[in-house]
N, C-alpha and C positions, 0 to 999 in steps of 0.2 A: 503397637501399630507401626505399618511401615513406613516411612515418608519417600518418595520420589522426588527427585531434582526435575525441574521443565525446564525447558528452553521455550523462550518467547520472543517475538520481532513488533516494534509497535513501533509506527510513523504518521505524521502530521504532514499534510502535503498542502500546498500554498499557491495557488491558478496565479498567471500574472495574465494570459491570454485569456483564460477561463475565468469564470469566476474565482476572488480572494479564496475562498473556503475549499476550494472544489470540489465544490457538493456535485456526486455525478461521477467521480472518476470512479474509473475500477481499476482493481489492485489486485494484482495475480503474485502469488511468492509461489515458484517453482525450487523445488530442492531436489534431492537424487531421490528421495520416498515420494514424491509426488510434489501436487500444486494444490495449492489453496487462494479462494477468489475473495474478494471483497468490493462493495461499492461506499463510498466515503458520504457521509449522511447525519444528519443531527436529527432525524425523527425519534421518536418515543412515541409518546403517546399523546391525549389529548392535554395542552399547555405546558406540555414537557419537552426538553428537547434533552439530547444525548452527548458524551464526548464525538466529536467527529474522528479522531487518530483511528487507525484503521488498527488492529491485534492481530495478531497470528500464533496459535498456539503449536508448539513442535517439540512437544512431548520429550524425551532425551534426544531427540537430534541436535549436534550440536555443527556441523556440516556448512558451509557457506552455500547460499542460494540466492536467486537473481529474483530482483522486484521485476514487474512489465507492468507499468501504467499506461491506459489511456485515456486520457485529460478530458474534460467534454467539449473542448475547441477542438476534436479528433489529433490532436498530437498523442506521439506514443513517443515512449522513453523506456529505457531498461538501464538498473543499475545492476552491476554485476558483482560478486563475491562478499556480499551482504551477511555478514556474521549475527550470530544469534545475540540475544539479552541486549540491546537497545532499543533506542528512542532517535527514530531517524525523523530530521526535516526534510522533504521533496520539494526543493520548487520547480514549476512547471518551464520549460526554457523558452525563452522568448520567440524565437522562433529561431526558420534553417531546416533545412531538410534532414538534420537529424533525429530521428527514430520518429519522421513523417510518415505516417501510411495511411491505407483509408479506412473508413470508419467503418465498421461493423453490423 
């Protein structure tokens, strides 16, 4: 049997304006193969709830790629040159017209 190496990106993101959890944010990982979306959420199913950290799976890419958040206070943030196989913390910035725009 073969085995393949993955490369993954998983983060926990922390509202200070939005809510603690930020349940609500979406989470864009742009890389040079494309983009991958996510919304941050603890649903499962009924009396269940789920990790909120958001995964991103990318296969052998091993590539640097930019997070784009938009928080559900409508703040947007980008981290940039984000390497593959961690466990990033976001917190959401307090405010400032940094990566301000409007909502969607």
């Amino acid at each position: 049997m073969k085995r393949y190496q993955c490369s993954w990106d998983n983060g926990a993101y922390v509202g200070h304006k939005s809510n603690r959890d930020a349940i609500g944010a979406e989470v864009k990982l742009v890389t040079a193969k494309g983009s991958q979306m996510a919304t941050v959420t603890t649903a499962g199913s009924y009396l269940s709830s789920s990790d909120k950290r958001v995964h991103f799976g990318l296969g052998v890419e091993t590539v640097d790629g930019t997070i784009e958040i938009r928080w559900p206070s409508g703040m947007r943030q980008a981290i940039k040159n984000v390497s593959e196989d961690q466990i990033l913390q976001v917190d959401e910035p307090s405010a400032g017209p940094v990566g301000k725009g409007p909502s969607k």
